[in-house]
N, C-alpha and C positions, 0 to 999 in steps of 0.2 A: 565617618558615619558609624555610630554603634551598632553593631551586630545583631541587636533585637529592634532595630529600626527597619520598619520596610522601606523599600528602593521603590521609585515613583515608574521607574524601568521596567517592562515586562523582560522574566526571567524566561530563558530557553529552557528546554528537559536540560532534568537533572541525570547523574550517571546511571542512577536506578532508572529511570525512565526508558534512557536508552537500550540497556540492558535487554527488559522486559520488555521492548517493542522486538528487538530482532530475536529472541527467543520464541514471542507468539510468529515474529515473521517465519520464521524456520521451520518447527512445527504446523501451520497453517501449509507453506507450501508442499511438504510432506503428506498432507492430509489429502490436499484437491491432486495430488498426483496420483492416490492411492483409489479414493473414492469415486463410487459409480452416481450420477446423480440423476433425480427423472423428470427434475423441471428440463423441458427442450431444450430452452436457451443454451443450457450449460454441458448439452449433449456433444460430444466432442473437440470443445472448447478447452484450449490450454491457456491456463490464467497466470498470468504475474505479478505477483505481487511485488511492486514498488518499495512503499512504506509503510511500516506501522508507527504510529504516534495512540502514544498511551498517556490517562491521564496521572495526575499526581500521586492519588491513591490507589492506582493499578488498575481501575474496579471497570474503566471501558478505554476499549480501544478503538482506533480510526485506522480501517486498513483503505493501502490507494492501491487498487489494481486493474489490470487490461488485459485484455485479451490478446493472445498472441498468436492461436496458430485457431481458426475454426469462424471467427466471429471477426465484423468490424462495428459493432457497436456494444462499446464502454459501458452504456447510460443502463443498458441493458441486462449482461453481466452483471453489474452491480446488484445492481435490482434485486435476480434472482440469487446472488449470494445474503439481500438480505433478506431474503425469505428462507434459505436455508440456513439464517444464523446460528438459529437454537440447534440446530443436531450441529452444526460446526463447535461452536463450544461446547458441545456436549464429550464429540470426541478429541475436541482443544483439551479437557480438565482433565483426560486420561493419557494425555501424552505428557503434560508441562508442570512443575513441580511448583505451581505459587500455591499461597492459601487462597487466594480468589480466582476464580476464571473469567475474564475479562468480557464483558458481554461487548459484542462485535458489531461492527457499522462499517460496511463496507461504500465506498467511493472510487466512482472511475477517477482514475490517475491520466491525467493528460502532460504529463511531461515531457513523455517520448516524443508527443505528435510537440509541444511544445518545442523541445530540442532540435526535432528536424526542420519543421519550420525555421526558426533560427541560422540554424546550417546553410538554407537555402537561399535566406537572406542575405548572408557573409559570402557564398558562392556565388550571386548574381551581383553584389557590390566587388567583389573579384575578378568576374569577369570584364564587368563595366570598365574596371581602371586597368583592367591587364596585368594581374598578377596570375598565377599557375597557382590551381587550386590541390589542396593534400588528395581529394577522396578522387 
């Protein structure tokens, strides 16, 4: 296949991509540790940020996060992060060194509860057949 041909394949992030997700991840989590915010929701809430996926020209990103220690609704959290997107990028484009500041969309991340689920799945098929479980 020639080089200037496209692939009929949906391509994953590129290295830039990756790059510039875990650089906004890093700085993001630095930010929600530091700051005070006055939507309730997010009053005492320690958030996690999972994933960022960024698009190809850097210009928006999708953050996946939960809530970890204060909150057990995701759907919620989200929410009010994105209401507070614009002052997050605002103090995103003072911490992080690209030419554009990535306007934000936050998403609960259900992976965790994914995972455990999971676990519990392979835990009760473990016990059924009698094998000794790791956890």
């Amino acid at each position: 296949m020639n080089k200037r041909q496209k692939s009929s394949q949906p391509m994953g992030p590129t290295q830039r991509q990756l790059r510039a997700g875990e650089l906004v991840r890093h700085a993001l989590v630095d930010i929600l540790a530091r700051e005070e915010f006055r939507d309730p929701v997010l009053q005492g809430v320690t958030v996690t940020i999972g994933e960022v996926r960024t698009s190809p020209d850097l210009k928006h990103a999708t953050i996946f996060c939960s809530p970890l220690i204060g909150s057990d609704d995701a759907e919620a959290v989200a929410g009010a992060l994105n209401r507070a997107s614009a002052f997050l990028r605002g103090k995103l484009g003072r911490v992080i060194d690209m030419k554009f500041t990535p306007q934000l969309r936050f998403l609960a991340d259900s992976s965790y509860d994914d995972a455990s689920a999971m676990d519990r799945l392979l835990d009760d098929v473990a016990e059924r057949e009698g094998f000794e479980s790791d956890t």
